[in-house]
C-alpha positions in Angstrom: 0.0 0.0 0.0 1.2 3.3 -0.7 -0.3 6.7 -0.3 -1.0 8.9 -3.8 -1.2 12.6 -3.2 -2.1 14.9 -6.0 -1.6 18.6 -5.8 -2.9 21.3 -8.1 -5.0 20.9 -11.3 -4.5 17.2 -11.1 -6.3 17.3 -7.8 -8.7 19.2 -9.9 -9.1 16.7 -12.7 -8.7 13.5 -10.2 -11.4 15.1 -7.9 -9.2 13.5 -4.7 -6.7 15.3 -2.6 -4.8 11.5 -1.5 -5.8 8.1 -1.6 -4.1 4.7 -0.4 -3.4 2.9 -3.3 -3.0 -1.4 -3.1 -0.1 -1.3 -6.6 2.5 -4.1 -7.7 4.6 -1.2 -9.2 8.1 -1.2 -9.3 8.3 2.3 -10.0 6.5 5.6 -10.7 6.0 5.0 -14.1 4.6 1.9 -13.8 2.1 3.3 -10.9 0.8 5.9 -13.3 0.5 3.4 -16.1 -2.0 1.6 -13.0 -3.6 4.9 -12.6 -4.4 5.7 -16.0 -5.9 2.2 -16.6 -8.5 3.5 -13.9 -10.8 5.6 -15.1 -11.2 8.2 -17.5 -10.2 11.5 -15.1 -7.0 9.6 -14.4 -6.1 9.2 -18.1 -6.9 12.8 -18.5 -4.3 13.7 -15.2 -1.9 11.8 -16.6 -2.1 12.2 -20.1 1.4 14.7 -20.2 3.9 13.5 -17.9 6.1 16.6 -19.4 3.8 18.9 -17.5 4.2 16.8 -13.6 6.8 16.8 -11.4 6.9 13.9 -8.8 8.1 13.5 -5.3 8.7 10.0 -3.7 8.9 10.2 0.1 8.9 14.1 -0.1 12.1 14.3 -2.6 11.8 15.1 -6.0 12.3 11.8 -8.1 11.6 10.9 -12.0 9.2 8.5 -13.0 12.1 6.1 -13.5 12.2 6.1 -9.4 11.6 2.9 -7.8 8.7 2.3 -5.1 10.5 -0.2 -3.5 10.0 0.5 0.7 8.5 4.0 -0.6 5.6 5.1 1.9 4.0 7.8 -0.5 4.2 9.6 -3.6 3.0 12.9 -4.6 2.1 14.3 -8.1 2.2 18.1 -9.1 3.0 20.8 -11.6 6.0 22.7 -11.9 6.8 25.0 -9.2 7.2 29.3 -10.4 9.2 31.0 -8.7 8.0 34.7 -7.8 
């Protein structure tokens, strides 16, 4: 079980803040290739992995990252500075 946070407009488009998600993924990729098999507001979230960033256990990771022992994983856009 891992925890799935989305921030942002793909909170927006998901329509969830978190959930707990039961996954045999060995990495993020793989996790949102589980996600977008979902439903259809999933495949919309994650249909332009150029536009998210991802953090695994609160550090910035790729989707390459593997999940192995990871507790959570969060998904948002890029950050502006200002």
């Amino acid at each position: 079980m891992i925890e799935v946070l989305y921030f942002a407009w793909v909170r927006e488009r998901i329509g969830l803040p978190r959930e707990t998600v039961q996954t045999g993924a060995q990495t993020v990729g793989e996790l949102v290739e589980e996600l977008r098999g979902r439903e259809e507001r999933y495949a919309l979230a994650f249909s332009d992995l150029e536009s998210l960033r991802v953090a695994v256990d609160q550090e910035l990771a790729g989707f390459d990252a593997p999940l192995k022992g990871a507790r959570e994983v969060a998904f948002f856009p890029p950050m502006t500075g200002g």
